[in-house]
N, C-alpha and C positions, 0 to 999 in steps of 0.2 A: 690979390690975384693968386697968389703961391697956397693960401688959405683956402680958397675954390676951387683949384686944382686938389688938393687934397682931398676934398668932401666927395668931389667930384671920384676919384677914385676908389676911396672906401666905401659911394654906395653902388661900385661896379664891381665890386670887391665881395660888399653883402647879398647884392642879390646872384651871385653865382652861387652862394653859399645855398642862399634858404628860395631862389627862385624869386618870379615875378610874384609880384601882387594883383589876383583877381580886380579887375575892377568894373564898372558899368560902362557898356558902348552904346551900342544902338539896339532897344529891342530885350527881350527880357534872359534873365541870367547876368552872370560874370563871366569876362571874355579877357581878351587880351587879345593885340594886334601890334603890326609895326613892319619893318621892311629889312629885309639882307639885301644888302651890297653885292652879289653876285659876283661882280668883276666889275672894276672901275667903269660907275654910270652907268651900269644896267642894276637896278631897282624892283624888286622881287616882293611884293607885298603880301603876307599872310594876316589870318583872322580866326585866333581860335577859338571856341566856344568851350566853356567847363562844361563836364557833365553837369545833367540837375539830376538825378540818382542822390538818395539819402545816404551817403558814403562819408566815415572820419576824413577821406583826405582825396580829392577828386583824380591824385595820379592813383589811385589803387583802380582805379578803370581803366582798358584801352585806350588808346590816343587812336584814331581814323585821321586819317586823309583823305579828301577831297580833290582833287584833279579834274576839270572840264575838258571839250573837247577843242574841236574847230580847225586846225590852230587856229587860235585869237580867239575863241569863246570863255568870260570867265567863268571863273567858279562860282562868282556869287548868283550867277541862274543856278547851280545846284544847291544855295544856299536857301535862295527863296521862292523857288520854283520846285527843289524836290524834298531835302530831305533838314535841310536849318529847322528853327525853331519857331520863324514865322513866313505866312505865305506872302505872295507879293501884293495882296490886299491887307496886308500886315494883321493880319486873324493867328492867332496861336496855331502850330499845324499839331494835329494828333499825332502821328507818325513821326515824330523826328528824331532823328537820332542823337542827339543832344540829350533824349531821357535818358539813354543808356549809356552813351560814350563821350569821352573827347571827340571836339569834332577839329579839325585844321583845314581848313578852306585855303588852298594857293588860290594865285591869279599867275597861272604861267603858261605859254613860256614869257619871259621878259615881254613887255608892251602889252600883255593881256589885260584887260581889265584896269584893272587900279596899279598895276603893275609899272614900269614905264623905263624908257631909254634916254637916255642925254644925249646918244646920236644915234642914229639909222643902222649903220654900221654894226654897232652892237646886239642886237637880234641875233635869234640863232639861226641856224640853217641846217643840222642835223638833228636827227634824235639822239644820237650820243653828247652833241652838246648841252640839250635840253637835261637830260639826266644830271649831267656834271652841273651843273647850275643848281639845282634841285638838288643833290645831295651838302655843297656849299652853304644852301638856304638851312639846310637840317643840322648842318653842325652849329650856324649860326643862333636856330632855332634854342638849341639843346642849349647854349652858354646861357639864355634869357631864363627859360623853364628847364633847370638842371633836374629839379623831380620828375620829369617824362624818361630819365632817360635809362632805368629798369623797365618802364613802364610796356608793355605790349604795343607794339607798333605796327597796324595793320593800313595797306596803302590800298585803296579803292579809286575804281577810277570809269570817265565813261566816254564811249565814242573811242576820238581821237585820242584823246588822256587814256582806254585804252592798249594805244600803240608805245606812249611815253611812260605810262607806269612799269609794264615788266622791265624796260630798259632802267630806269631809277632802282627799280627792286634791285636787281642784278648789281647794279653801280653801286648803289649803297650798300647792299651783304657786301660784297670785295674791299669796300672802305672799315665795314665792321673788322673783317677779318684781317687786314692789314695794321689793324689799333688806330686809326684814323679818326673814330670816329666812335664815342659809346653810347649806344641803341640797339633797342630788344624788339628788332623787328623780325616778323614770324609769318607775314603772309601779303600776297597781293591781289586784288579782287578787281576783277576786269567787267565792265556791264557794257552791253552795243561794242565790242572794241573793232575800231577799224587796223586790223592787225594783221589781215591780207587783205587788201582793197581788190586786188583785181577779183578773189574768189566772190567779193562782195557783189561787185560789177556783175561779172556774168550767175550769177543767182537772179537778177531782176528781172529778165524778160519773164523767166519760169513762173515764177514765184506771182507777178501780177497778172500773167496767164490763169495759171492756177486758183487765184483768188477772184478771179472775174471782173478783173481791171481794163483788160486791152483785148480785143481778139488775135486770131493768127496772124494779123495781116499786122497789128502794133507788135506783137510779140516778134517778128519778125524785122522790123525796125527797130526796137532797142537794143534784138541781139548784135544785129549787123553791127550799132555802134560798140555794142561791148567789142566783140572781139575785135575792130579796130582798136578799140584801146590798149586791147589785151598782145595784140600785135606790135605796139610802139614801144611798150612796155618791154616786152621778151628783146626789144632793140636794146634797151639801155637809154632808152630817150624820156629821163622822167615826167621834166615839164611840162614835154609834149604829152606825155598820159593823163597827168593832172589835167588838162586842158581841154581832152577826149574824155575824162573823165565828167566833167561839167557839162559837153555836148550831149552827152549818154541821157544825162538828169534833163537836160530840158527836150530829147526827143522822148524822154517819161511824160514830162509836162503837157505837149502836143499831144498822147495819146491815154492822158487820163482826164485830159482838164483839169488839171492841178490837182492831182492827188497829193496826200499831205506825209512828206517822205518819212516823218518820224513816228506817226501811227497813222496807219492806211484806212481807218476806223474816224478820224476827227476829219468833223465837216470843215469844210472849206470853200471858200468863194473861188468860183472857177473863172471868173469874171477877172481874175486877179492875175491871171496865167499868162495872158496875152503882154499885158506890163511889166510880168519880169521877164518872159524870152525877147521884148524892146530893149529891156536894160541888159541882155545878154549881147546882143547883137551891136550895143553901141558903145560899149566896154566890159569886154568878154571878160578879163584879168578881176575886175573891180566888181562885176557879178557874182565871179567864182568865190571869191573871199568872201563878198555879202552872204550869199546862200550858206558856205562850209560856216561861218559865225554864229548866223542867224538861227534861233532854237528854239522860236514861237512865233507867232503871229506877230505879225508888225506893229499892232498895239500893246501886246502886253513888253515886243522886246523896247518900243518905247516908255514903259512904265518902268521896267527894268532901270534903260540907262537913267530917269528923271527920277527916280527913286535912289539908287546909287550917287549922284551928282549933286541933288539940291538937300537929300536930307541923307543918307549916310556918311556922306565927305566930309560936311561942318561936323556931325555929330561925334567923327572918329578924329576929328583936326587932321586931316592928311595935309600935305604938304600942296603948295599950288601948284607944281608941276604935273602930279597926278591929276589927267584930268580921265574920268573912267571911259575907257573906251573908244578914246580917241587914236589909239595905234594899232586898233585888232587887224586891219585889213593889210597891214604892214606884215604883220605878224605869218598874216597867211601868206600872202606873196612869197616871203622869203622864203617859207619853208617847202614853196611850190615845186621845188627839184628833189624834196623828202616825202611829200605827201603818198606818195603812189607808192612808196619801195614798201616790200613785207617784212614784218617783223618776226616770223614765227622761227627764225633762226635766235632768236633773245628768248623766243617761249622756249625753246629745248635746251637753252644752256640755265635755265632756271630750273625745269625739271632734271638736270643729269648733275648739278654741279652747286644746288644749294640746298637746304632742309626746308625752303619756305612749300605753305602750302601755296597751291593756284587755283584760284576761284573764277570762273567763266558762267555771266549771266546773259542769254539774248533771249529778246521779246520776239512774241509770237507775232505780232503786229507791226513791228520793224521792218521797214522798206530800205532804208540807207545803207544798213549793216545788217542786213536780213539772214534769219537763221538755218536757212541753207545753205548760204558759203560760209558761215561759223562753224557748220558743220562740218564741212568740205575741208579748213585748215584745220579745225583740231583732229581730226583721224590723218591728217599729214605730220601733226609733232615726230619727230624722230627721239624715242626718249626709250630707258628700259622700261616702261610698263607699257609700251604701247600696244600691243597683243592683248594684255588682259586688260587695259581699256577696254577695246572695241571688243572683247567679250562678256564685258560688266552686264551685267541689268540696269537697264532703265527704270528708276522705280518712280511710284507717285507723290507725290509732296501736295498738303495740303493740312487746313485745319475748321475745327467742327464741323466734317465733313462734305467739307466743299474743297475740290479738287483747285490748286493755285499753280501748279506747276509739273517738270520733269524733273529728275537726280540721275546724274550718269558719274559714279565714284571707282577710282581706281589707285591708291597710295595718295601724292601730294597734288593731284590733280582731280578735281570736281566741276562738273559742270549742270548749268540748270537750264531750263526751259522753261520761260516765265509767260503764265496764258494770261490774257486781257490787256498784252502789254506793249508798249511799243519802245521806243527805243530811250526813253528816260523811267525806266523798270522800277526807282523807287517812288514816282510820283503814280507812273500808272497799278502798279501792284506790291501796295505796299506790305500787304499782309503777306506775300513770299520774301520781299525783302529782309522783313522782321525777321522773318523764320531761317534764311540765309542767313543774316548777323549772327541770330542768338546761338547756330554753332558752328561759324566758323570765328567769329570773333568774342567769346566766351567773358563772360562778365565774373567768372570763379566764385 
């Protein structure tokens, strides 16, 4: 026994020294995965991918991060659904980021996905705790893969993840800077972020006005519920916003026939509309979570979870308590008194008070997080460039001469305007994506 403790040691011992060892998971490359303990019994699973880049030593590339939204939506839809290395019909994707970078897939917060709790209790219910959880996981991370931790460490993130990234950003520079924690993290890239909801809310009536969604008479129906929302809201009554915020979405519903909130552009059975404002009305709480999770059609988020459960779970030996996806709705609930609050007071302590850059991607086609109230908060940052912001040039971004986008650049803040795109920006346009990576997360 004293002999196996020994061995045991020395090779927790060696691999801090020389790191993990690459090995095969699921799916093509070398990976590496496994779980931080967060805090006793909340259970935090990550899933790295190596670069495939012809590189001597794969940390001499950036490490990314990956963050989903929802709360409760995992990362593994942006695995295999945007930007991993294969699609959820498991076809090699062209676009992945895996050619060029580390890629670090979480499943968070706690209960997300593969993720999981030993009791209920343990869930978070702020974004400040979600951040502290997340920086825990990275110091955990860094003991496992001691070579990332020179390495460029750039945090991307989308939706909800979003609103959780700049607060982790911020959390973890203060941990850099307190010697807490060694990581060469340089920047945070936000895509769809819901990071003022309410500006998000009242951007809808307009914006499906504008687009020839609804006429005056809808457009004057979904206002009425925004600004109720926006009214509960200014009380300090979050839940109750969260709550008004779900009503808002489905008098969308009643006056689109189901338009499809994440790109306004993808056809949809309108037929299907009627079945989920039933399941609103017969459990409003347990709608809300469904919808804010749900990230595709109900087929493919079915392929998702049966693809996750029957063949990546044996394949990575998870543990049996993980079972994927079975605490997402938990996840939202809890966080339903956080959901609605803004975060753009964490965007301006990011711009006055760190040297990271801030990257802000919304899709032109985005209904959820629509690009007029991303508009509407980012000319609200309170920050010293904010002046020569909103006097910058919009410029045009694009490649062999086809236009893919906007550029609005002013010191550590940049922001894009991604055309053809809706609110998962690296599946719908990946060709500005690429071109957003290759400089703001530089390959040297």
């Amino acid at each position: 026994m004293q002999s196996a403790v020994l061995v045991s040691v020395a090779l927790t011992a060696l691999v801090a020294m020389v790191g993990a060892v690459p090995r095969e998971g699921f799916g093509p490359g070398m990976q590496d995965w496994g779980y931080a303990e967060v805090r006793p019994g909340a259970h935090m699973f990550w899933w790295l991918y190596y670069t495939t880049a012809d590189v001597p030593n794969h940390a001499d590339r950036p490490l990314v991060i990956w963050l989903q939204g929802g709360p409760g939506a995992s990362s593994m839809y942006g695995n295999f659904e945007e930007l991993g290395p294969l699609t959820l019909e498991l076809d090699e994707r062209n676009h992945t980021w895996v050619r060029d970078y580390n890629v670090l897939f979480i499943d968070n917060p706690v209960g997300t996905g593969f993720s999981y709790v030993e009791d209920f209790s343990l869930l978070t219910k702020t974004n400040g705790e979600i951040a502290d959880d997340l920086v825990e996981l990275m110091k955990q991370f860094y003991n496992v893969q001691p070579e990332f931790r020179s390495t460029p460490l750039h945090i991307y993130a989308e939706s909800y993840g979003g609103k959780m990234a700049p607060e982790f950003a911020y959390v973890l520079d203060k941990a850099i800077k307190n010697g807490e924690i060694e990581c060469n993290l340089q920047s945070v890239g936000i895509v769809a972020p819901w990071v003022s909801p309410i500006d998000s809310v009242l951007s809808w009536a307009e914006f499906l006005l504008n687009m020839g969604f609804v006429d005056t008479k809808g457009y004057r129906a979904i206002q009425a519920s925004a600004i109720e929302t926006e009214h509960v809201l200014n009380q300090g009554d979050w839940e109750q916003a969260t709550i008004l915020w779900g009503r808002t979405e489905d008098v969308i519903l009643r006056e689109t026939h189901g338009i499809d909130f994440y790109n306004v552009l993808f056809k949809q059975d309108y037929a299907s509309t009627r079945a989920q404002l039933e399941l609103f009305s017969r459990d409003m709480r347990s709608a809300i979570a469904s919808r804010a999770t749900r990230l595709a059609t109900e087929d493919r988020d079915q392929m998702l979870e049966d693809l996750m459960r029957f063949e990546v779970h044996p394949a990575l030996s998870l543990p049996v308590e993980s079972v994927y996806g079975a605490q997402s709705g938990r996840v939202f609930n809890t966080l339903a008194g956080d959901f609605m609050k803004p975060a753009i007071d964490v965007m301006e302590l990011l711009l006055n008070n760190t040297s990271l850059d801030v990257v802000v991607i919304t899709g032109q086609l985005d209904l959820i997080v629509a690009t007029p109230g991303n508009v509407r908060w980012i000319e609200k940052i309170k920050w010293e460039g904010q002046n020569s912001y909103l006097q910058a040039p919009r410029n045009a971004v694009g490649q062999h001469g086809v236009l893919e986008g906007y550029e609005k650049v002013y010191g550590k803040l940049s922001v894009y305007w991604a055309l053809r795109a809706g609110h998962m920006v690296p599946a719908d346009n990946p060709i500005l994506m690429d071109l957003i990576l290759r400089k703001h997360v530089p390959v040297a």
